[in-house]
C-alpha positions as CSV (number, residue, x, y, z in Angstrom):
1,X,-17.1,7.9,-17.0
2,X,-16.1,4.5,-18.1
3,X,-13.8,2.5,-19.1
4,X,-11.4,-0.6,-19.5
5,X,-8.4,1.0,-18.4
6,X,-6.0,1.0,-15.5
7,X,-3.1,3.1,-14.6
8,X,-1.0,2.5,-11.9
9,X,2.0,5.0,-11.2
10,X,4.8,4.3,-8.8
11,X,6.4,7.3,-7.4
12,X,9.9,5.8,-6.3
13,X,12.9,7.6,-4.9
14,X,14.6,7.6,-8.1
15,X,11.8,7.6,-10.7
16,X,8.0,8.4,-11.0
17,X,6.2,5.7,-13.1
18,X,3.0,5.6,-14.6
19,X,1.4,2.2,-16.6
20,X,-1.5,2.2,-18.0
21,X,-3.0,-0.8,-19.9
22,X,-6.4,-3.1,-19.9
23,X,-6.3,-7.1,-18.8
24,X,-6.6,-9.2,-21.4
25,X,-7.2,-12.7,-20.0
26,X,-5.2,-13.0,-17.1
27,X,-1.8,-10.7,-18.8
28,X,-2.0,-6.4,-18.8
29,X,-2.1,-5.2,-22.4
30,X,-0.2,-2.2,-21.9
31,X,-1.7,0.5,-23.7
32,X,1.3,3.5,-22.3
33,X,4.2,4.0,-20.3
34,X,6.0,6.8,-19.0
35,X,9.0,7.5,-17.1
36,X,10.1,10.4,-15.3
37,X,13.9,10.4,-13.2
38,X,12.7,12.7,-10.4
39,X,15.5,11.7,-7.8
40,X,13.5,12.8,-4.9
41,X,16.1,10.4,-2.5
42,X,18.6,12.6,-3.8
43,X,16.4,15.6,-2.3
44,X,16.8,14.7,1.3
45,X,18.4,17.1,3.9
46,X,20.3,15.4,7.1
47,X,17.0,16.5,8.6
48,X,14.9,14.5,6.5
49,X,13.3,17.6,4.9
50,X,13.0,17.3,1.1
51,X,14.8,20.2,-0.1
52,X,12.5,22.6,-2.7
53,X,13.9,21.6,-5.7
54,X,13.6,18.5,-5.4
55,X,10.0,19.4,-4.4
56,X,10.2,21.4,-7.3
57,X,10.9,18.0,-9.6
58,X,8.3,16.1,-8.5
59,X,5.6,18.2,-8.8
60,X,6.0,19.7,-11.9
61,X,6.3,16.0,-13.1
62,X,3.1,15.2,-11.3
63,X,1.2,17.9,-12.9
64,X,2.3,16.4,-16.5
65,X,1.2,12.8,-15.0
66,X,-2.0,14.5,-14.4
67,X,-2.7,15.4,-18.3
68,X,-2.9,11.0,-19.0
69,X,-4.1,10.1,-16.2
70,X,-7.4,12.8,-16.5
71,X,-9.5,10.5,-18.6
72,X,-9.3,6.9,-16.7
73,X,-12.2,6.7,-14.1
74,X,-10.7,7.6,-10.2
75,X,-11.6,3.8,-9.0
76,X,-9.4,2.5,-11.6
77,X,-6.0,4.6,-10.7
78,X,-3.8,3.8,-7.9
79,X,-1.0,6.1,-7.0
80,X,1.5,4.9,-4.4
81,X,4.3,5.8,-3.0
82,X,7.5,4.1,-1.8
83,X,10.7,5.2,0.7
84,X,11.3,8.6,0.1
85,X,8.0,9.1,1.3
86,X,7.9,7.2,4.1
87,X,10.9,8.8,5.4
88,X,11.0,12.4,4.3
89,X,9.8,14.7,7.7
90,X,6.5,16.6,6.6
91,X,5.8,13.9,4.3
92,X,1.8,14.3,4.8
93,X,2.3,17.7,4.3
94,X,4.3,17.5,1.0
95,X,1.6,14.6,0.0
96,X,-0.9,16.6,0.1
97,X,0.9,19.4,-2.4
98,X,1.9,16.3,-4.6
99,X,-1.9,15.3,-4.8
100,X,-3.0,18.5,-6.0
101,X,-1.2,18.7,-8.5
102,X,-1.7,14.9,-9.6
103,X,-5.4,15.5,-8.9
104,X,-5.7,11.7,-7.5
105,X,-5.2,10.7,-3.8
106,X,-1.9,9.2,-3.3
107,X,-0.6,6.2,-0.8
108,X,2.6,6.0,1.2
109,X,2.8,2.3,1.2
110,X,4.6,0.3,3.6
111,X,8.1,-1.9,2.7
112,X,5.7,-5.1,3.3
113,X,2.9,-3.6,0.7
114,X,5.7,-2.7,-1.8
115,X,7.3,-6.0,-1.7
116,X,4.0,-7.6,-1.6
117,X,3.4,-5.8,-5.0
118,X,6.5,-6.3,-6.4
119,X,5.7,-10.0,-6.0
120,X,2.8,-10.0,-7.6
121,X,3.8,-8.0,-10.3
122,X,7.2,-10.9,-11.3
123,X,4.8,-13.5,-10.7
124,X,2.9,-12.8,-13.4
125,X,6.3,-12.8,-15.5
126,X,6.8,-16.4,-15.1
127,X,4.5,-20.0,-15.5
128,X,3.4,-20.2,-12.4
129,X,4.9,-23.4,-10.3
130,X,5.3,-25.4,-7.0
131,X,8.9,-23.6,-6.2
132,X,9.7,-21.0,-4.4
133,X,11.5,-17.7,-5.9
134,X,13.4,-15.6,-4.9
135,X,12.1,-11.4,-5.9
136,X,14.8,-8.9,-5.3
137,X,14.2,-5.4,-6.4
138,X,16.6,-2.4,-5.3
139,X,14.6,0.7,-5.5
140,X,16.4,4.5,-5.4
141,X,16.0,4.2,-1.5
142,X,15.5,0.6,-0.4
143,X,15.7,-2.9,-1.3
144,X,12.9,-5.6,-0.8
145,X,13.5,-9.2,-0.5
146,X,10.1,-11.4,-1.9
147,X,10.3,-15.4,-1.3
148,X,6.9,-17.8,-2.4
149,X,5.2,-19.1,-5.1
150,X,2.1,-17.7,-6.1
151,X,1.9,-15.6,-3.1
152,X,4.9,-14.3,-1.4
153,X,5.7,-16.1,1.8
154,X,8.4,-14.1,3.2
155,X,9.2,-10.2,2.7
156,X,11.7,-7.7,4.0
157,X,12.1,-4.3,3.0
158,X,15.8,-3.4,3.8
159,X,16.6,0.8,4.2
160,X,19.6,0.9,1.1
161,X,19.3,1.3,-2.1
162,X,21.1,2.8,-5.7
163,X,20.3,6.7,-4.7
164,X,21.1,6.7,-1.1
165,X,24.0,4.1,-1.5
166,X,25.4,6.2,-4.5
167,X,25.2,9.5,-2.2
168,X,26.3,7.7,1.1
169,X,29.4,6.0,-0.8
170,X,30.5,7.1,-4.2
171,X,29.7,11.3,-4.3
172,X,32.8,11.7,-6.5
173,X,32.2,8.5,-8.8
174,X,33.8,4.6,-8.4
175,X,36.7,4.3,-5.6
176,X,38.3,0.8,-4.6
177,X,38.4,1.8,-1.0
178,X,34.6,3.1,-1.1
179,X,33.2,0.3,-3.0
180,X,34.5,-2.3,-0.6
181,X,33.3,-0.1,2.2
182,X,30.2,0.2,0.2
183,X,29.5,-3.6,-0.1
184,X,30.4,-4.3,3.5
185,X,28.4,-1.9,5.2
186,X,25.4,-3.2,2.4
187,X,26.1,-7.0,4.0
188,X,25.7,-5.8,7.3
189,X,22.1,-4.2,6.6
190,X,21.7,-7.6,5.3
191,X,23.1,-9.9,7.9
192,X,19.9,-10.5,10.1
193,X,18.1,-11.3,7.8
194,X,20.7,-13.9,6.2
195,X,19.7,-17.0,7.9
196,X,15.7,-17.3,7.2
197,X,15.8,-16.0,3.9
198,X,18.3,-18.7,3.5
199,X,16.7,-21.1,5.4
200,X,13.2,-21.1,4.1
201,X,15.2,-21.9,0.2
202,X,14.2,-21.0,-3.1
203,X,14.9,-22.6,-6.5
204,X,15.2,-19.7,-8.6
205,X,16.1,-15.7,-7.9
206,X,14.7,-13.0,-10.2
207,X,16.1,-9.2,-9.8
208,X,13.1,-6.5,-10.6
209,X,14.1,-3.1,-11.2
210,X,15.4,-0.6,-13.4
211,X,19.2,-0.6,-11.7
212,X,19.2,-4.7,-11.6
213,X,18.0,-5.0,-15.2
214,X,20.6,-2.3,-16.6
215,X,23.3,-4.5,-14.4
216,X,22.2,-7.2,-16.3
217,X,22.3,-5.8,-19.8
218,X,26.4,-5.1,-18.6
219,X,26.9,-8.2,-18.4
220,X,28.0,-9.5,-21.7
221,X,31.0,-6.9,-21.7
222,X,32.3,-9.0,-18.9
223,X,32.1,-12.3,-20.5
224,X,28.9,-12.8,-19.2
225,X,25.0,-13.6,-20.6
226,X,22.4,-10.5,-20.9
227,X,19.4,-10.7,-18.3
228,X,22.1,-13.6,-16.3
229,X,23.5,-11.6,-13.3
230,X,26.1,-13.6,-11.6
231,X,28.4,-12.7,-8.7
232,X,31.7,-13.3,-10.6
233,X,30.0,-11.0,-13.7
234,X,29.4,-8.4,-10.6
235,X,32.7,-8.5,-9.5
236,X,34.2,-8.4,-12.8
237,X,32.2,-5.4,-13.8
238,X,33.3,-3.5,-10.7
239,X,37.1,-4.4,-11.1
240,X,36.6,-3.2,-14.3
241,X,34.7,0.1,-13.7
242,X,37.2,0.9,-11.0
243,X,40.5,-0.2,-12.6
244,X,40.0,-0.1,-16.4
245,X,37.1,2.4,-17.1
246,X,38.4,3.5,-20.7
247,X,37.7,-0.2,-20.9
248,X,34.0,-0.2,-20.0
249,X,31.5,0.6,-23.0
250,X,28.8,2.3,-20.3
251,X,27.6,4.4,-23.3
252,X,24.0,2.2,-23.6
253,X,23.4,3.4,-20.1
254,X,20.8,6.2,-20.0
255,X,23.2,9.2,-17.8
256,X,20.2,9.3,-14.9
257,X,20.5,5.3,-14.5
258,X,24.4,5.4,-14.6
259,X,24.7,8.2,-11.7
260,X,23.3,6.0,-9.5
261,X,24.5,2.7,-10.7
262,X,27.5,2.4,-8.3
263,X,25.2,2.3,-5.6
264,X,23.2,-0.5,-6.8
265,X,26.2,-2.4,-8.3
266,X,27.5,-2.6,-4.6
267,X,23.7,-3.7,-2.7
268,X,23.6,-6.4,-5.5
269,X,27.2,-7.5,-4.5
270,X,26.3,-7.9,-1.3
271,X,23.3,-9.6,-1.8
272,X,25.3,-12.1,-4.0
273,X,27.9,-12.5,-1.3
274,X,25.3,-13.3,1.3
275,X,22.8,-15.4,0.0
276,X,23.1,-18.8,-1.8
277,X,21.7,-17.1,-5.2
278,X,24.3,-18.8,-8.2
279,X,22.4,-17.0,-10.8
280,X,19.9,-13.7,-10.9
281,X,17.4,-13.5,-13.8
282,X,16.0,-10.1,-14.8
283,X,12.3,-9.2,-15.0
284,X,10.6,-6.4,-16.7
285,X,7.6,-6.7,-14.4
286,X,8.1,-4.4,-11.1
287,X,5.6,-3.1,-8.4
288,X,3.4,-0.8,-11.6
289,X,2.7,-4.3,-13.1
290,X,1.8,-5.6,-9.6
291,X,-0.5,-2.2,-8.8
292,X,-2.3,-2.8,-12.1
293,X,-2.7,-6.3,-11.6
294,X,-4.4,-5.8,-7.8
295,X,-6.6,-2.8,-9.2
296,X,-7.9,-5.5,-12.3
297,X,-8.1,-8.5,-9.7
298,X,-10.2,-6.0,-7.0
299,X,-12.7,-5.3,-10.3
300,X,-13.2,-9.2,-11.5
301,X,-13.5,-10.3,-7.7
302,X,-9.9,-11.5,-7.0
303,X,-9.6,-9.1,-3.9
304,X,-7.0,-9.9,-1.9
305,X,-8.5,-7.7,1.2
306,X,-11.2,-10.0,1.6
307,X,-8.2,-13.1,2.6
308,X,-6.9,-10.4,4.6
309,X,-10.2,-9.8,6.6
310,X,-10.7,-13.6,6.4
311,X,-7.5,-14.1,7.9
312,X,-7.6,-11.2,10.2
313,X,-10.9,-12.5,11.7
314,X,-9.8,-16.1,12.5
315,X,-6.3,-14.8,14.3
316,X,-8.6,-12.4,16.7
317,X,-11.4,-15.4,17.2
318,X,-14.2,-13.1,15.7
319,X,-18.0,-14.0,16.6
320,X,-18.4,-14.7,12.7
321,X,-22.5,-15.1,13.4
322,X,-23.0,-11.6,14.9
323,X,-20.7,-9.8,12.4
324,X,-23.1,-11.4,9.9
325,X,-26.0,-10.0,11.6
326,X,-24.3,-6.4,12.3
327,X,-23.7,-6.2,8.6
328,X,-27.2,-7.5,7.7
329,X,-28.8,-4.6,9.6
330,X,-26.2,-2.3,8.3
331,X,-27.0,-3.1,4.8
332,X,-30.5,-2.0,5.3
333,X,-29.7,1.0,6.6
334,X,-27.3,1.9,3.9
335,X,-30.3,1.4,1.5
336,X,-32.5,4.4,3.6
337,X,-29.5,6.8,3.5
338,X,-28.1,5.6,0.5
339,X,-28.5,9.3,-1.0
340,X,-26.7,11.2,1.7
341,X,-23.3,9.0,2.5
342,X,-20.1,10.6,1.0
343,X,-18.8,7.7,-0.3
344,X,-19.7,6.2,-3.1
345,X,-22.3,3.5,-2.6
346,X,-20.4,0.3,-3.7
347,X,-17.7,1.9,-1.6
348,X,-19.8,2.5,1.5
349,X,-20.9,-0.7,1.5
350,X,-17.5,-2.1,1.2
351,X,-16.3,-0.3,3.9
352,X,-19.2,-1.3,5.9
353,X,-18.6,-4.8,5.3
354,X,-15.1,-4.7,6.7
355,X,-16.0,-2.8,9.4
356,X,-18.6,-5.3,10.8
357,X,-16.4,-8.0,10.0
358,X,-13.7,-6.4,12.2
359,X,-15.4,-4.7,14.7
360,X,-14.6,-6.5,17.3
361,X,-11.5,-7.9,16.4
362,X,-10.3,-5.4,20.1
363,X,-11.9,-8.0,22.2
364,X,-9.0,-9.7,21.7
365,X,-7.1,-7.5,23.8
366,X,-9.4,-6.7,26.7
367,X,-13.3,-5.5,26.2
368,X,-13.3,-2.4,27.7
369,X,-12.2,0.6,25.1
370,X,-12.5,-2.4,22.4
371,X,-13.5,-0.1,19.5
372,X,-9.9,1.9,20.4
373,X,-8.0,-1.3,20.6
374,X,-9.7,-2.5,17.3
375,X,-9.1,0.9,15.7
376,X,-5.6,1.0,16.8
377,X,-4.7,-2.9,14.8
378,X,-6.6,-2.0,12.1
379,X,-5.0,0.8,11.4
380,X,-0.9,-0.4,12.6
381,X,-1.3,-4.0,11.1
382,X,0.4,-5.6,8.0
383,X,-3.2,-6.1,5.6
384,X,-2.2,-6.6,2.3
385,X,-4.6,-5.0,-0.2
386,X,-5.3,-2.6,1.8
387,X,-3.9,1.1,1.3
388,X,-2.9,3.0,4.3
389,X,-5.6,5.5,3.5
390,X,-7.9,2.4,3.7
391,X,-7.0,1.4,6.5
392,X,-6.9,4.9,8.4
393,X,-11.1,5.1,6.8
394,X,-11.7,1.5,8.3
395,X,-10.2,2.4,11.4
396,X,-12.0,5.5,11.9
397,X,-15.3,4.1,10.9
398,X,-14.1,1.1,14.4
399,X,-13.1,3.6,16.5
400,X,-16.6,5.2,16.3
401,X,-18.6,1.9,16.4
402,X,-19.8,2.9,20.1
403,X,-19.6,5.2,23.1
404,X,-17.8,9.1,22.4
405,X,-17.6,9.9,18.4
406,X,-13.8,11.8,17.5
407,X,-12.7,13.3,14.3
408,X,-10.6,11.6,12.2
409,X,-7.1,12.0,13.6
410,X,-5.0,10.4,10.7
411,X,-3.0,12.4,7.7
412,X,-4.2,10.3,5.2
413,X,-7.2,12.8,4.0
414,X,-10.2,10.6,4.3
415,X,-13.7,11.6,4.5
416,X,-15.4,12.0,7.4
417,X,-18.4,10.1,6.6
418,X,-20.7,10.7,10.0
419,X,-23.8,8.7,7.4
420,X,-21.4,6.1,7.3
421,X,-20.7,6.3,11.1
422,X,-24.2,6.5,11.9
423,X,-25.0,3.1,9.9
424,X,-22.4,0.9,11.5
425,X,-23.6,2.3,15.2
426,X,-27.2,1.8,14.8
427,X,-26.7,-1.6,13.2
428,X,-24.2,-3.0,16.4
429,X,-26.6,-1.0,18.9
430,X,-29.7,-3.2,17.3
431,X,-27.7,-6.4,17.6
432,X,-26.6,-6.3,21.1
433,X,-28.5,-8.8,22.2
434,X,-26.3,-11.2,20.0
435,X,-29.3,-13.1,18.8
436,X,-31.6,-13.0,15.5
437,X,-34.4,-10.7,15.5
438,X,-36.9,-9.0,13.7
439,X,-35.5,-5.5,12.9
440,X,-38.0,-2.8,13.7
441,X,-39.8,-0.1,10.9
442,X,-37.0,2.9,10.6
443,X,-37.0,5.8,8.5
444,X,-34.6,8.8,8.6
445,X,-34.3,12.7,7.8
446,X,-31.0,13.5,7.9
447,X,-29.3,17.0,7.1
448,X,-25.5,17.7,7.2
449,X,-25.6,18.7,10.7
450,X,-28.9,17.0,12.3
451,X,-29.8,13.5,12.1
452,X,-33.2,11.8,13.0
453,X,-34.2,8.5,13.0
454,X,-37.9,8.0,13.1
455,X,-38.8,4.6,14.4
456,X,-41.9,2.7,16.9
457,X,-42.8,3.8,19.5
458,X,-44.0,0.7,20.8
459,X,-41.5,-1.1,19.7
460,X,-39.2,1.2,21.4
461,X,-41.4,0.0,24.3
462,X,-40.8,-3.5,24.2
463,X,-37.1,-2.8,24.0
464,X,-36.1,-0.5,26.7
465,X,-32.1,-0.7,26.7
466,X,-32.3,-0.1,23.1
467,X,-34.5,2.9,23.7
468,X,-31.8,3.8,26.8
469,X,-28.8,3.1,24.4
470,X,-30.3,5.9,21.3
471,X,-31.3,8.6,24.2
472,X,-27.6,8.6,24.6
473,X,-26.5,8.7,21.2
474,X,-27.6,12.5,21.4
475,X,-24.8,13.4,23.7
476,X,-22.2,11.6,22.1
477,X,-22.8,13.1,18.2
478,X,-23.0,16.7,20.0
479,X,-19.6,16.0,20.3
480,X,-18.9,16.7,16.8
481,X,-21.3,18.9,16.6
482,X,-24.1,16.9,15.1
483,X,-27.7,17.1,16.6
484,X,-29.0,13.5,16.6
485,X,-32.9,12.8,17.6
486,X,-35.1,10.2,18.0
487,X,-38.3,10.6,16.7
488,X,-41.2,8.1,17.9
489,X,-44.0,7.4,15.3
């Protein structure tokens, strides 16, 4: 299958959507777009269950997502998923439901990796420049908070936004009393977070989302410019809405936006009241434009996982030399086996890559149980580009560098790739002397429960704790449930 196309769909608490479009130069060409006002926010119990129907809504609209998406190749589509996800109870369970009936893994992304799209995505809405911006974008169940210039600086994901502020505060529509109560209560979610966003300064503020851009085509009927939010405007419009609503053309307001409208109207108040923004432009570019922008970058070599990695191995002190030799050896390996690994081969030796340059990023912490350490950051840090189920498969892949082999523990779905496993640990257990050498003659015969490596036996020989490390490997892959041999020629 090929082809120049990208989709990106963003399953948010308020609305599923899905971009697709090709990069032309450095811009998207958008080729289709499609909206679909799921309200799964509006679906959570006081339990955090998602109640069936709304259940219901999203897949049914998944299953119609499924239809476009069916022709553009898996590597180019990115599914991710924002709050609702990351705080429904179950949610692995219900993500799994949702990915069969989408028929493409999907990611629960982190606040940080949403904002950090977000960013990316209204950065490429504007000439880039030396100042910093300002990104706000209120999603259905929270609100992040972007500052940089190219690259955002500063984020914050904050747990309000237009669905759960609408439900919390306005159940029977727009109320003095609740709206004040509303704005306050939005200020103090926002009040730690005041002084260094406020600090750090920013010369211009762009709002990024469906509910900040349909404030912002309000405007005008209260004296106000369209895509110019301001906080008089905002506190015009909600005198108005409150006390005058016969007076308040809303009719150009689709009727899902405007249900949950009040909610963001009183988060953007509050945002106004609190930080020194004098005016808010709009942006049609949100997180989809960012996803597709990261997928096209990660194809023409912009990747921002390998600055993560870089900058992952420099805070932990990695030995850079013998992560190039472990992935050297690895390499070679992967050529031999190349056949039987479960992952694609590009992808494999991505993986692999990452997991030699972070292999011993645990030593940091104490050596002993190193790989667990390691496996542990990898898998809890901030690294953006990465997706959580990339992370989970890189962690895995560190946790089993050396010593006992587990299954994967994670919810995130990935493949057990024991090929992959056995690459990484016969590449660190032919290095462990930390110094160049001559790699010996191996060859391999592997089946989906018995692996054996066929290699000198007088090189073996001359290399006794080597020979004393494989015998050992046998017990450790009978753990899950592998037979591993060593086969001298």
């Amino acid at each position: 299958m090929s082809s120049d196309l990208y989709a990106a769909l963003d399953l948010g608490s308020n609305s599923f959507h899905l971009l697709v479009g090709r990069l032309q130069g450095d811009k998207i060409e958008t080729v289709d777009r499609v909206k679909d006002t799921v309200r799964l926010a509006a679906g959570l119990q006081p339990d955090r269950s998602l109640s069936d129907e709304a259940k219901t809504r999203a897949l049914e609209s998944l299953a119609r997502f499924a239809q476009r998406i069916s022709g553009i190749p898996p590597k180019q589509v990115r599914v991710v998923a924002t709050n609702t996800f990351r705080v429904a109870s179950e949610s692995g369970k219900f993500r799994k439901q949702a990915e069969a009936a989408l028929g493409a893994p999907i990611e629960i992304i982190s606040g940080q990796e949403e904002a950090r799209l977000i960013f990316l995505g209204v950065a490429k809405d504007f000439a880039p420049d030396r100042q910093k911006r300002l990104v706000v974008d209120i999603g259905g169940g929270s609100t992040e908070l972007i500052i940089g210039k190219r690259e955002p600086q500063l984020l914050e994901s904050l747990h309000m936004g237009c669905v759960t502020w609408t439900q919390r505060y306005f159940p029977k529509g727009m109320d003095a009393s609740r709206y004040k109560k509303a704005v306050i209560n939005a200020k103090s979610v926002l009040q730690p977070h005041v002084k260094k966003f406020s600090s750090i300064g920013f010369a211009d503020t762009v709002g990024s989302s469906g509910t900040i851009r349909a404030i912002g085509e309000l405007m005008p009927l209260v004296g106000g410019n369209a895509h110019e939010i301001t906080l008089k405007g905002l506190q015009d419009l909600a005198d108005r809405w409150i006390n005058k609503p016969e007076k308040l053309d809303l009719s150009g307001v689709s009727s899902s936006r405007l249900a949950v409208l009040p909610g963001g109207l009183a988060v953007l108040q509050a945002l106004l009241e609190s930080l020194p923004i004098e005016v808010m432009h709009t942006s049609v570019y949100t997180m989809k434009e960012g996803v597709l922008y990261d997928l096209a970058g990660k194809t023409a070599h912009h990747d921002r996982r390998e600055r993560t990695v870089s900058r992952m191995m420099s805070m932990y002190n990695v030995d850079v030399e013998q992560a190039d030799r472990v992935y050297d050896s690895a390499e070679m390996l992967l050529e031999k086996v190349a056949e039987h690994v479960q992952h694609e081969v590009e992808v494999a030796r991505e993986y692999l890559e990452w997991a030699t340059d972070l292999h011993e990023i645990g030593f940091a912490v104490a050596h002993g149980g190193h790989q667990k350490l390691g496996a542990w950051l990898v898998e809890n840090s901030d690294m953006p580009g990465f997706t959580r189920r990339e992370q989970a498969t890189l962690s895995f892949l560190i946790r089993n560098q050396r010593k006992a082999i587990t299954p994967n523990t994670s919810d995130y779905g990935i493949l057990e790739d024991w090929v992959l496993v056995l690459v990484l640990r016969l590449a660190i257990l032919l290095n462990r002397s930390r110094t160049p050498q001559k790699m010996p003659r191996l060859e391999f015969k592997l089946k989906s429960k018995r692996f054996e490596l066929h290699i000198p036996a007088d090189w073996l020989g001359e290399h006794p704790l080597t020979n004393f490390d494989l015998e050992r490997e046998t017990n450790y892959w009978s753990a899950v449930g592998i037979e591993f041999k060593v086969c001298e020629t």
